[in-house]
FIKOLZA-1660 file (N, C-alpha, C; in steps of 0.1 Angstrom, whole numbers, plus 5000, padded with zeros to 4 digits):
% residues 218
   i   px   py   pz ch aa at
   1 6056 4161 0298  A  X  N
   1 6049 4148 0299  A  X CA
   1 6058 4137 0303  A  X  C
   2 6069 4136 0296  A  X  N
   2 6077 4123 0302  A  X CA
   2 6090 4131 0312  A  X  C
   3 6089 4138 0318  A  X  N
   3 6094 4139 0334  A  X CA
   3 6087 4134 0340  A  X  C
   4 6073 4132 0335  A  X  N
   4 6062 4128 0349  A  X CA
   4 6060 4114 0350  A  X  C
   5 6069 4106 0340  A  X  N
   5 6067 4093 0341  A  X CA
   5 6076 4084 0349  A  X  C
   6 6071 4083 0361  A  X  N
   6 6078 4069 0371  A  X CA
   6 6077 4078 0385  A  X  C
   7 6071 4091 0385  A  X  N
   7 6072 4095 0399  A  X CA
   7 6061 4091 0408  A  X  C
   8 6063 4092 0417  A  X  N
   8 6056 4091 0426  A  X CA
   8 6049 4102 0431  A  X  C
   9 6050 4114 0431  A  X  N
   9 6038 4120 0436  A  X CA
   9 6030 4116 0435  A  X  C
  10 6036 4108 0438  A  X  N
  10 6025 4100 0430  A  X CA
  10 6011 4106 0441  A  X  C
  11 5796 4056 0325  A  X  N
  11 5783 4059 0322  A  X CA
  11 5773 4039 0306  A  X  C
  12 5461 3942 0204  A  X  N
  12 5456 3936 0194  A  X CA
  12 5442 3943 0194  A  X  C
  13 5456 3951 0190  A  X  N
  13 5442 3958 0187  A  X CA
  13 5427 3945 0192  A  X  C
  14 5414 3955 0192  A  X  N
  14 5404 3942 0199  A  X CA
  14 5406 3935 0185  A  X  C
  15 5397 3923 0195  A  X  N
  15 5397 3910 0185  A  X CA
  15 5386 3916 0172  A  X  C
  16 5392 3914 0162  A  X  N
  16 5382 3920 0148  A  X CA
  16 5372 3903 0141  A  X  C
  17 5380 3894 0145  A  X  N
  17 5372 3880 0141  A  X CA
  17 5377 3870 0150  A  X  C
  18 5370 3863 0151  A  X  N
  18 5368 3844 0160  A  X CA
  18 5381 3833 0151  A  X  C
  19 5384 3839 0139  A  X  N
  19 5390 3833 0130  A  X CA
  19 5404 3832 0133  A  X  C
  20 5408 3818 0140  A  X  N
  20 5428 3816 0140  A  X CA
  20 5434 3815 0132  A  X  C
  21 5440 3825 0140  A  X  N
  21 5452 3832 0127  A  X CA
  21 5470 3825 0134  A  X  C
  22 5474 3818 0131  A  X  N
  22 5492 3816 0137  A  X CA
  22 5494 3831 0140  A  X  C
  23 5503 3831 0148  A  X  N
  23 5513 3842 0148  A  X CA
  23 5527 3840 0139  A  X  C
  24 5532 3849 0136  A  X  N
  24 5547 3843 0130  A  X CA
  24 5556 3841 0145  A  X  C
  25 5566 3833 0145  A  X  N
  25 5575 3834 0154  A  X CA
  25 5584 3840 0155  A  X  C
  26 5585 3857 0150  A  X  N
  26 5598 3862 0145  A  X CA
  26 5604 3870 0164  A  X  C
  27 5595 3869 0168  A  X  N
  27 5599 3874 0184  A  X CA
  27 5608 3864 0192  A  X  C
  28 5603 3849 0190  A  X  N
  28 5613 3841 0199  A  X CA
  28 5628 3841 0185  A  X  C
  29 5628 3841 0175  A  X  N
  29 5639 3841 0167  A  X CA
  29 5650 3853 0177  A  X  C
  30 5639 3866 0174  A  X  N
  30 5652 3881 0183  A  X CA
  30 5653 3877 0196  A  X  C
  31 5645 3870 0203  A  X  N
  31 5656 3862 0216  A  X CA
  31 5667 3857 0212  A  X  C
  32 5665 3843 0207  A  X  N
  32 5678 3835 0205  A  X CA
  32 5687 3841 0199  A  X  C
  33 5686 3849 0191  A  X  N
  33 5696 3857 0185  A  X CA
  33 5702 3870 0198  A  X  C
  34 5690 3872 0207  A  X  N
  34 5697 3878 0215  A  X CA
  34 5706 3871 0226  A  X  C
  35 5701 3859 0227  A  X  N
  35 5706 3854 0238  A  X CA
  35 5723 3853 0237  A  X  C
  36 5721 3846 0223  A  X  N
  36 5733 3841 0215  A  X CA
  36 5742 3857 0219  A  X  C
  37 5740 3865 0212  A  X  N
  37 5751 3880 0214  A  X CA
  37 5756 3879 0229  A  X  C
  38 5748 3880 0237  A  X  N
  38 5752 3880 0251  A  X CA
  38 5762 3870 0256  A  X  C
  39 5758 3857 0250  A  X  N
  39 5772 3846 0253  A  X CA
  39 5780 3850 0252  A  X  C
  40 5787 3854 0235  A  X  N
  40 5793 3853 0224  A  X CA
  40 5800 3874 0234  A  X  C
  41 5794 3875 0243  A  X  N
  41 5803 3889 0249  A  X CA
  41 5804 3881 0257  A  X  C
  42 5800 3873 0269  A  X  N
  42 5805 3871 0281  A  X CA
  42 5817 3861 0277  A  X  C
  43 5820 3855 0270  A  X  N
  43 5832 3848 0261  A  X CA
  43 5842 3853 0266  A  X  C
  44 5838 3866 0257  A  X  N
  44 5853 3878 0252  A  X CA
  44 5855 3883 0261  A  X  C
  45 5846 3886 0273  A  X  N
  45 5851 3893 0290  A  X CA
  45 5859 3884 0296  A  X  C
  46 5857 3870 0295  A  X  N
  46 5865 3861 0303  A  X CA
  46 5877 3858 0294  A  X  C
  47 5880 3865 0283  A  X  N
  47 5896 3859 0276  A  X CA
  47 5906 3862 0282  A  X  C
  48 5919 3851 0281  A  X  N
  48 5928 3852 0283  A  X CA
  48 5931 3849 0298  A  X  C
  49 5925 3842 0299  A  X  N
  49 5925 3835 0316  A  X CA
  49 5933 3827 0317  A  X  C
  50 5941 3824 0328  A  X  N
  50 5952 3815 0331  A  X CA
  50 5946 3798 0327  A  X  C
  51 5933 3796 0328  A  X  N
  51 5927 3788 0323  A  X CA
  51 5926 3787 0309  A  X  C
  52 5935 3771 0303  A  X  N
  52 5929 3773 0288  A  X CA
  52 5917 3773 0284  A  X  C
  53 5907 3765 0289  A  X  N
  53 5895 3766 0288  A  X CA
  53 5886 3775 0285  A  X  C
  54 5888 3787 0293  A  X  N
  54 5882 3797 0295  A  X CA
  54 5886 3804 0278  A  X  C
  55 5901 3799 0282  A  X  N
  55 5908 3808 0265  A  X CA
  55 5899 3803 0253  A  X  C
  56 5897 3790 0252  A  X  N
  56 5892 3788 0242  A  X CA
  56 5872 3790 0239  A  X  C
  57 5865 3789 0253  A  X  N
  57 5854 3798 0248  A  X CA
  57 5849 3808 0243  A  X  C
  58 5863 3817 0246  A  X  N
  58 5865 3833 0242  A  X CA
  58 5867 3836 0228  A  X  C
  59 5869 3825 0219  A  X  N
  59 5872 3827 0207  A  X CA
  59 5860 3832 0196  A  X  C
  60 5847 3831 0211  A  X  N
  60 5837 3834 0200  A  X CA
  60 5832 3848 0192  A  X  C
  61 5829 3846 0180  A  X  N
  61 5833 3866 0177  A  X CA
  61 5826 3870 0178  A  X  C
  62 5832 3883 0186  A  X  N
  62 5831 3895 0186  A  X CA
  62 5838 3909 0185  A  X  C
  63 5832 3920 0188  A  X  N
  63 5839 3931 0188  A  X CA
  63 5835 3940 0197  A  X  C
  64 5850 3951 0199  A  X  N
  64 5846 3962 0207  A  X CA
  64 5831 3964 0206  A  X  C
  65 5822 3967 0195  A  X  N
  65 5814 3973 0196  A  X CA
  65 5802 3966 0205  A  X  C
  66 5804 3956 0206  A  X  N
  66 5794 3947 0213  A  X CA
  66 5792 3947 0227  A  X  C
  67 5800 3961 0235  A  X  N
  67 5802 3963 0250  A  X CA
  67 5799 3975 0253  A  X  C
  68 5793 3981 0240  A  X  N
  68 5787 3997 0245  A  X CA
  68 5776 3997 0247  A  X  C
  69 5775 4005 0261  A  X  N
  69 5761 4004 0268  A  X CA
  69 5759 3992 0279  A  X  C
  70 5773 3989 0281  A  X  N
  70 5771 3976 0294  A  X CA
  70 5775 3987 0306  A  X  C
  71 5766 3990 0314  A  X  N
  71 5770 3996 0325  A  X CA
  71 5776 3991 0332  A  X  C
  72 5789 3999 0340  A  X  N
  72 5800 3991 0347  A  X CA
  72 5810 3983 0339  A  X  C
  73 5808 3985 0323  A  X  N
  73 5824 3977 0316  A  X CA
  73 5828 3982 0311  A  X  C
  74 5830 3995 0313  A  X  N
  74 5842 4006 0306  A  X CA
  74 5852 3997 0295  A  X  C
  75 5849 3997 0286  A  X  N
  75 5858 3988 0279  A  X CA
  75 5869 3999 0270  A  X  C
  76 5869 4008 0270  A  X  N
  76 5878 4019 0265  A  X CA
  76 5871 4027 0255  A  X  C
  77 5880 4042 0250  A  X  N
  77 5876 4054 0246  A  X CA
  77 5887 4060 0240  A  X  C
  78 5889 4057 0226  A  X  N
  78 5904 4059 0220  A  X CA
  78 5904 4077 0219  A  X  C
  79 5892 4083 0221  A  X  N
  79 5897 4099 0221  A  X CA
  79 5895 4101 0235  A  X  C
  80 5894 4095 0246  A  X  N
  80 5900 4095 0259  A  X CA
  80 5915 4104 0262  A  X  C
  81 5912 4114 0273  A  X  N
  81 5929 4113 0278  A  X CA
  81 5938 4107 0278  A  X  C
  82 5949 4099 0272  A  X  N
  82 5957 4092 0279  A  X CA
  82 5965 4092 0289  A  X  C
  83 5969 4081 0297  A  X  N
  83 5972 4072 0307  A  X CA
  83 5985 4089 0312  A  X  C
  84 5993 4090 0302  A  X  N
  84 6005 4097 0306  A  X CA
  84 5999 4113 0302  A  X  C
  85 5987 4118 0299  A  X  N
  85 5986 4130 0297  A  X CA
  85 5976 4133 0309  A  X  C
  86 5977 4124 0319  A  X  N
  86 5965 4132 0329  A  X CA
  86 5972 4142 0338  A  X  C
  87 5964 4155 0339  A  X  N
  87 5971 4165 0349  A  X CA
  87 5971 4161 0363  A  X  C
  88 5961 4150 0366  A  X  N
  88 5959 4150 0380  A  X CA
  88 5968 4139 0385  A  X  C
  89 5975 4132 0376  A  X  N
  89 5975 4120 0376  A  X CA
  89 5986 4117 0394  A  X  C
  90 5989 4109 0395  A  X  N
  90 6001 4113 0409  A  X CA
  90 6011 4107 0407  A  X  C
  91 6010 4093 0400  A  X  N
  91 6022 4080 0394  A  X CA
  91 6017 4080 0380  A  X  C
  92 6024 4076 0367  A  X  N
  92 6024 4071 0356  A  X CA
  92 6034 4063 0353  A  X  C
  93 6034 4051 0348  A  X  N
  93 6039 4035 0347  A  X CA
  93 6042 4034 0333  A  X  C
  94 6055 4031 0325  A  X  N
  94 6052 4031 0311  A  X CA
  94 6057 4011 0310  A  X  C
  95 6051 4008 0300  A  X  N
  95 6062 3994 0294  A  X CA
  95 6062 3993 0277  A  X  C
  96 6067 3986 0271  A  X  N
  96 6073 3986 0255  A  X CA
  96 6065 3969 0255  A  X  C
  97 6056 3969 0247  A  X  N
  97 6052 3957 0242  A  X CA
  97 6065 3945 0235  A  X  C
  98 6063 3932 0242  A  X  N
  98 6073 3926 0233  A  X CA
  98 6064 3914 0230  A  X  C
  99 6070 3911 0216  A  X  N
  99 6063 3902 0211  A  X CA
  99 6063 3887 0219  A  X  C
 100 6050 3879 0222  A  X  N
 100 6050 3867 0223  A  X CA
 100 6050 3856 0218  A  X  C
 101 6054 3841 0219  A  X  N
 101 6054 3826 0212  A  X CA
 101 6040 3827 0207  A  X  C
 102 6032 3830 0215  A  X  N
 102 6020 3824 0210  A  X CA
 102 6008 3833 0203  A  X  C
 103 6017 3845 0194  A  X  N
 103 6011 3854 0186  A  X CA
 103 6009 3844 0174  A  X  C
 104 5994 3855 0165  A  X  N
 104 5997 3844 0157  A  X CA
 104 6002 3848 0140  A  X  C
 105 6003 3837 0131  A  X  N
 105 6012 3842 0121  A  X CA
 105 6009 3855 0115  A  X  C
 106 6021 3862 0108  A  X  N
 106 6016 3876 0103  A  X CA
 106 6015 3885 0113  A  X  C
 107 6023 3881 0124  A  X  N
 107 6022 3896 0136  A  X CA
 107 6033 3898 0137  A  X  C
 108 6042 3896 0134  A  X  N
 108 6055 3902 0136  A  X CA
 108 6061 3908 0139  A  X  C
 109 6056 3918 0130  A  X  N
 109 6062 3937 0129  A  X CA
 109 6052 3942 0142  A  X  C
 110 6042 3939 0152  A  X  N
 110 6038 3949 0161  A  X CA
 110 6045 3951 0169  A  X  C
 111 6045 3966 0170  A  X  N
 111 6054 3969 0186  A  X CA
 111 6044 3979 0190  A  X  C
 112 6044 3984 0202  A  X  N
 112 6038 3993 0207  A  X CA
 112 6042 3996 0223  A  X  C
 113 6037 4006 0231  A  X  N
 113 6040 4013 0244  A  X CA
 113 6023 4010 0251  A  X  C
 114 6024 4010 0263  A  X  N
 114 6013 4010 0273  A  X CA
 114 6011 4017 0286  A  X  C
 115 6004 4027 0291  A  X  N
 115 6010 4033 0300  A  X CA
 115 5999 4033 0314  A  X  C
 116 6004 4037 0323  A  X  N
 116 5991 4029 0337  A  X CA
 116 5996 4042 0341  A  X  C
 117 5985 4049 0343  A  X  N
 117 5985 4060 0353  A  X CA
 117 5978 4060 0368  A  X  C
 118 5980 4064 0378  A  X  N
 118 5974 4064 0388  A  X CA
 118 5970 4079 0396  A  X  C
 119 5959 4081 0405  A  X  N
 119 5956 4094 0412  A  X CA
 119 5941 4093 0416  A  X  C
 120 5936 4105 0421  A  X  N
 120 5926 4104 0429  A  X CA
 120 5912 4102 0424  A  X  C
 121 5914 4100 0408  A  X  N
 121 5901 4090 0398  A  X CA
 121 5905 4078 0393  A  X  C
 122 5916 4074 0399  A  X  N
 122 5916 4058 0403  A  X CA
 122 5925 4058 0390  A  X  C
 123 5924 4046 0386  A  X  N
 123 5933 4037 0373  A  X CA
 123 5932 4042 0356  A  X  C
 124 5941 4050 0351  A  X  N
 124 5936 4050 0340  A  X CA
 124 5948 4042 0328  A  X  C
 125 5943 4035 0321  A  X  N
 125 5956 4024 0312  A  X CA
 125 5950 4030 0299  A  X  C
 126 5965 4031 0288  A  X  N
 126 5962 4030 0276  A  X CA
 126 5977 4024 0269  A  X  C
 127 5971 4022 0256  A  X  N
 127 5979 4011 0247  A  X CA
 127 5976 4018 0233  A  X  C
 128 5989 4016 0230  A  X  N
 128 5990 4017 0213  A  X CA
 128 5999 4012 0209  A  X  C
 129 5994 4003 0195  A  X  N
 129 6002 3996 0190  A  X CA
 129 6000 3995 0176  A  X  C
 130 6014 3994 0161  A  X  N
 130 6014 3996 0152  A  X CA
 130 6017 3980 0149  A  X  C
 131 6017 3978 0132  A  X  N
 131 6017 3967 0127  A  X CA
 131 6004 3960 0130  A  X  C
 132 5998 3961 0137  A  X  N
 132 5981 3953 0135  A  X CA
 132 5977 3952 0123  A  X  C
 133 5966 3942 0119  A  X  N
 133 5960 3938 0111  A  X CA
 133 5949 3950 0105  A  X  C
 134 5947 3958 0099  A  X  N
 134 5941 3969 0097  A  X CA
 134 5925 3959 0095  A  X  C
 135 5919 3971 0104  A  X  N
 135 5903 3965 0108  A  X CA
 135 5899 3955 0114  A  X  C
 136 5913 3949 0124  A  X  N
 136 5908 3936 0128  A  X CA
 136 5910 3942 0147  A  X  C
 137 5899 3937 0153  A  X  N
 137 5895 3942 0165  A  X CA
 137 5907 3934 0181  A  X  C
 138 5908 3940 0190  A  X  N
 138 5916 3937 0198  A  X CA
 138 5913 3939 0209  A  X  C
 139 5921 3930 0221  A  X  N
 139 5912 3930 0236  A  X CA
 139 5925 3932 0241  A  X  C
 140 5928 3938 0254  A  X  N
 140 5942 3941 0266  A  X CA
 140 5934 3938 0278  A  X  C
 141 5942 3933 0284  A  X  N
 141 5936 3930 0299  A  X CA
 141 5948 3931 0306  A  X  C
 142 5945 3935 0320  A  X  N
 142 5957 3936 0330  A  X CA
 142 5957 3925 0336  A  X  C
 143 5976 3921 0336  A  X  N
 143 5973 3905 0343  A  X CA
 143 5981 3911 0355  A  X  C
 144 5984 3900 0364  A  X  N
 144 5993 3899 0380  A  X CA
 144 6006 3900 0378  A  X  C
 145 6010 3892 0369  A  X  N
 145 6024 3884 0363  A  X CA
 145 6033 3894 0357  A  X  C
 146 6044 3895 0358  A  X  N
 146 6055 3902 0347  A  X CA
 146 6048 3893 0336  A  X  C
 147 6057 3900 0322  A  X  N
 147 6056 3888 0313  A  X CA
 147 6064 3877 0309  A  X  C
 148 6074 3874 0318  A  X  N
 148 6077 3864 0318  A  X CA
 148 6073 3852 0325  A  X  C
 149 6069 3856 0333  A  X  N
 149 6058 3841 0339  A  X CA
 149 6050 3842 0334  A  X  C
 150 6045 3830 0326  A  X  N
 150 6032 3824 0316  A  X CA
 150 6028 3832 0314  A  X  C
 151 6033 3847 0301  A  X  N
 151 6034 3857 0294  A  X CA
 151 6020 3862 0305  A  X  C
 152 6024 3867 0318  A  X  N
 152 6015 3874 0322  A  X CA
 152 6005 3867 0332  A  X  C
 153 6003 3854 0334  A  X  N
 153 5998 3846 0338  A  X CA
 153 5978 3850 0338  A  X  C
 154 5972 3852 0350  A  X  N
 154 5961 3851 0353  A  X CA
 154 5953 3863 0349  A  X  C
 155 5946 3871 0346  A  X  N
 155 5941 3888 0351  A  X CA
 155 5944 3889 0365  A  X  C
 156 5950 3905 0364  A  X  N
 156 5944 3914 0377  A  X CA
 156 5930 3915 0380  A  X  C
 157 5930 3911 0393  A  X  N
 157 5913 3912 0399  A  X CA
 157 5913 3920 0411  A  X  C
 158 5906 3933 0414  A  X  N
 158 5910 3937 0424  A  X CA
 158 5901 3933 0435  A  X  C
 159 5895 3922 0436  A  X  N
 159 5890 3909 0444  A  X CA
 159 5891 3897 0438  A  X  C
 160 5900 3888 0439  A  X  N
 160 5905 3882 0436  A  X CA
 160 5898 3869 0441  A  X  C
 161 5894 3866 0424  A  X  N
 161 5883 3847 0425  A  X CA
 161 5868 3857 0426  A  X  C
 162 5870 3871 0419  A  X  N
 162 5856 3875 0418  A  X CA
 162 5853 3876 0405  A  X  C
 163 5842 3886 0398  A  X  N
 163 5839 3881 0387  A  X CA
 163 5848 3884 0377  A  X  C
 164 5851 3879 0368  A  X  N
 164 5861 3878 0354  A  X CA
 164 5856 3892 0340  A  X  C
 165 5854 3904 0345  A  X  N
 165 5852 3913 0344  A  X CA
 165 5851 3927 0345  A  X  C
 166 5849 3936 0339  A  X  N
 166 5849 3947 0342  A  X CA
 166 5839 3948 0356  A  X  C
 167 5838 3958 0361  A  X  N
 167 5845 3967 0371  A  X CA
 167 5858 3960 0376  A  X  C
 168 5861 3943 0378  A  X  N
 168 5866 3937 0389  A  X CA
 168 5878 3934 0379  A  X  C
 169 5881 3938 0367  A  X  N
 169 5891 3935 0361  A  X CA
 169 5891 3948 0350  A  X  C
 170 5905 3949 0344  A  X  N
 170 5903 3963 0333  A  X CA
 170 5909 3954 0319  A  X  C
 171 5897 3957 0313  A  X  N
 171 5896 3950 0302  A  X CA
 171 5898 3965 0292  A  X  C
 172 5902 3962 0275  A  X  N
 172 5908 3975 0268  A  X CA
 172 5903 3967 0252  A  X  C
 173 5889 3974 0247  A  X  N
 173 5887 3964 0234  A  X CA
 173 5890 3979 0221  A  X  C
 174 5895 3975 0213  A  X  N
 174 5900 3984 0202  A  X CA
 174 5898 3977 0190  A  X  C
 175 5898 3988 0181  A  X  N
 175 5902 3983 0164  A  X CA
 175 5910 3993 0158  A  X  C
 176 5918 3982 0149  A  X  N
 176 5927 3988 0143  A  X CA
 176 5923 3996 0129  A  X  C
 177 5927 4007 0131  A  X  N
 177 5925 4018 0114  A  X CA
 177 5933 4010 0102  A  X  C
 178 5933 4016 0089  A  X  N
 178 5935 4012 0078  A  X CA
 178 5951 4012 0081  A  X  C
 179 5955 4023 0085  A  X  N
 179 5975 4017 0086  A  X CA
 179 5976 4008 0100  A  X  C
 180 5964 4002 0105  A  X  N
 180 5971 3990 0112  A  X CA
 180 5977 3999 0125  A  X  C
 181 5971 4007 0128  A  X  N
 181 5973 4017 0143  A  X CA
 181 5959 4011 0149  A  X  C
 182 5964 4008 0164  A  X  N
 182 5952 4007 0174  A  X CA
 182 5955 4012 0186  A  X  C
 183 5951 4017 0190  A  X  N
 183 5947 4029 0205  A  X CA
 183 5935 4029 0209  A  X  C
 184 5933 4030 0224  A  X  N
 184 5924 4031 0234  A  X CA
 184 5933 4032 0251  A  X  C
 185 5920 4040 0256  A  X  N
 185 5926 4044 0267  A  X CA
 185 5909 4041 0279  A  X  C
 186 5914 4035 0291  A  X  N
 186 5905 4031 0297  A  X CA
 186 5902 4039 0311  A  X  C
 187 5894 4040 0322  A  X  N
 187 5896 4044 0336  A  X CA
 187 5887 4034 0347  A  X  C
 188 5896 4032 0353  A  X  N
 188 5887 4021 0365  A  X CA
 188 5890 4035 0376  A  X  C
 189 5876 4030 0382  A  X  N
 189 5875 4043 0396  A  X CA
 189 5886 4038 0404  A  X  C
 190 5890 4025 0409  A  X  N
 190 5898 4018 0418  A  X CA
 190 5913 4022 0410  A  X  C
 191 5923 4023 0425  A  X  N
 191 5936 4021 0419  A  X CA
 191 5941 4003 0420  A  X  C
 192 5950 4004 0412  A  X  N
 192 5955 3990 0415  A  X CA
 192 5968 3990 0420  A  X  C
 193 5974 4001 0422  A  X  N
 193 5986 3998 0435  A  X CA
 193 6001 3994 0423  A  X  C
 194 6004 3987 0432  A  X  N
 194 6020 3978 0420  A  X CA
 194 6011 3962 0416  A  X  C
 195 5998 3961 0419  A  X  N
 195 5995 3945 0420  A  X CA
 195 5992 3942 0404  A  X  C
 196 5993 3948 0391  A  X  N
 196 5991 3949 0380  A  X CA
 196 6005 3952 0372  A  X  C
 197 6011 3942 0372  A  X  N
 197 6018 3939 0366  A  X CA
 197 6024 3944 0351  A  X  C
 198 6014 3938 0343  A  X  N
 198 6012 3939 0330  A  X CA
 198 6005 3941 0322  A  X  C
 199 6001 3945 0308  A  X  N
 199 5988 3944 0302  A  X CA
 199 5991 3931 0289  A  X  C
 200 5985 3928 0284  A  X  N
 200 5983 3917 0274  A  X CA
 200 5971 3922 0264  A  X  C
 201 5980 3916 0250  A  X  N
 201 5971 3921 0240  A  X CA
 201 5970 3905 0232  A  X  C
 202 5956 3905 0227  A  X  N
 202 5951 3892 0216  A  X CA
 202 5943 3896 0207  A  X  C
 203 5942 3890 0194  A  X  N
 203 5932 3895 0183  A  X CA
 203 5919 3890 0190  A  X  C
 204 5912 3897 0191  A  X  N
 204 5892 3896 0198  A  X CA
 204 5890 3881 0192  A  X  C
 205 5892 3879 0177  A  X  N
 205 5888 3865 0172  A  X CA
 205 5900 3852 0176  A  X  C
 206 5909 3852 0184  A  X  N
 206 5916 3843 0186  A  X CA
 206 5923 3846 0197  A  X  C
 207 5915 3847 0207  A  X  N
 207 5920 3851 0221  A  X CA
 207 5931 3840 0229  A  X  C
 208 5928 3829 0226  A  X  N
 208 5941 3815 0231  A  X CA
 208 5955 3824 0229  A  X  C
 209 5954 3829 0214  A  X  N
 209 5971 3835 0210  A  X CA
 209 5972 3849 0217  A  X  C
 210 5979 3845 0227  A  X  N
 210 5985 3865 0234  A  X CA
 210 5995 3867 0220  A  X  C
 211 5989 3876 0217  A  X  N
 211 5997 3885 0205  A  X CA
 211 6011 3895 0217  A  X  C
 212 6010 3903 0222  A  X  N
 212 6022 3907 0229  A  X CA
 212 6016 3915 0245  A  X  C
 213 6029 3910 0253  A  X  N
 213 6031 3919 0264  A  X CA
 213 6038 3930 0267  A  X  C
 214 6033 3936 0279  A  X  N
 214 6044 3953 0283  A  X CA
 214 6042 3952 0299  A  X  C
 215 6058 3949 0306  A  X  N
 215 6059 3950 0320  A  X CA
 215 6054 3962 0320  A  X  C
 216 6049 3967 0337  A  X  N
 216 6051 3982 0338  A  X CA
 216 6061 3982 0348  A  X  C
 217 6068 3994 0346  A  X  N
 217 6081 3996 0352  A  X CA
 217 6082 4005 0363  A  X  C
 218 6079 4001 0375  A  X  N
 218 6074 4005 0386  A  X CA
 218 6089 4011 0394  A  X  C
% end
């Protein structure tokens, strides 16, 4: 497995009486309630944008679970293959997460590995990382940037100033188990070449604080 990392071979009834009756309004209530969920995801799709702004809409909660069944946003699959166990794969990319300023308190101890595989089913990235918050949910996104410019600066977009989302961005949403382990492993059909820099991790509820980065080592 780790010889193969850094080469290159690289889904009314009828009317019964005349007599008015109100209806209850519990149908417009499951709109607004629906409507609301749908913000409260498209938030968390746009976190972590080189834009503060954007950072701070994204703070609204949610969780992985809120992106299953969005066709076209693979948001990740923690009993997935991983990034470095694919047979087909042709390049695999590793980096070591390092902590960032603007994690927030009580993160300390995370460290973790991330790995970017590439081949003829396109992009597949996974992340694991210990010391997390046990049960507290998490987002990774691929930025342009090493991490040392503005820990990663903008997302990778593989059209770039197009939408701030899955397919056009790889986004990675996880939760952490009871020992504070989180893993997930993603696949975009597209490769991304060397133009993916890095991945970035933030707690889902406080997306402004990048909790830590991992160059990939090209």
């Amino acid at each position: 497995m780790h010889d193969r990392i850094h080469e290159h071979t690289s889904r009314r009834s009828p009317l019964s009486s005349l007599t008015h009756t109100p209806r209850p309004h519990r149908p417009r209530a499951r709109l607004a309630g629906g409507c609301a969920a749908l913000l409260a995801t498209t938030a968390l799709l746009a976190g972590c944008s080189s834009d503060s702004g954007h950072d701070s809409a994204a703070q609204a909660a949610a969780s992985p679970s809120s992106h299953e069944g969005m066709t076209g946003m693979a948001m990740g699959d923690p009993s997935a293959t991983p990034a470095y166990d694919l047979p087909d794969a042709t390049a695999v990319f590793k980096g070591t997460f390092t902590l960032l300023d603007t994690r927030p308190p009580g993160m300390d101890a995370v460290k973790g590995t991330a790995w970017l595989a590439q081949g003829l089913k396109g992009t597949t990235v996974t992340v694991k990382l210990t010391g997390l918050k046990p049960g507290a949910s998490y987002m990774a996104h691929l930025h342009a940037q090493q991490c040392r410019a503005k820990n990663g600066g903008a997302h990778f977009q593989f059209e770039k100033g197009g939408a701030k989302m899955p397919p056009n961005e790889i986004h990675l949403a996880f939760k952490a188990d009871k020992m504070g382990v989180g893993t997930t492993t993603v696949n975009n059909e597209r490769t991304t070449g060397y133009s993916a820099r890095s991945v970035v991790v933030h707690p889902a509820e406080a997306m402004d604080n990048r909790l830590a980065c991992a160059d990939f080592v090209f």
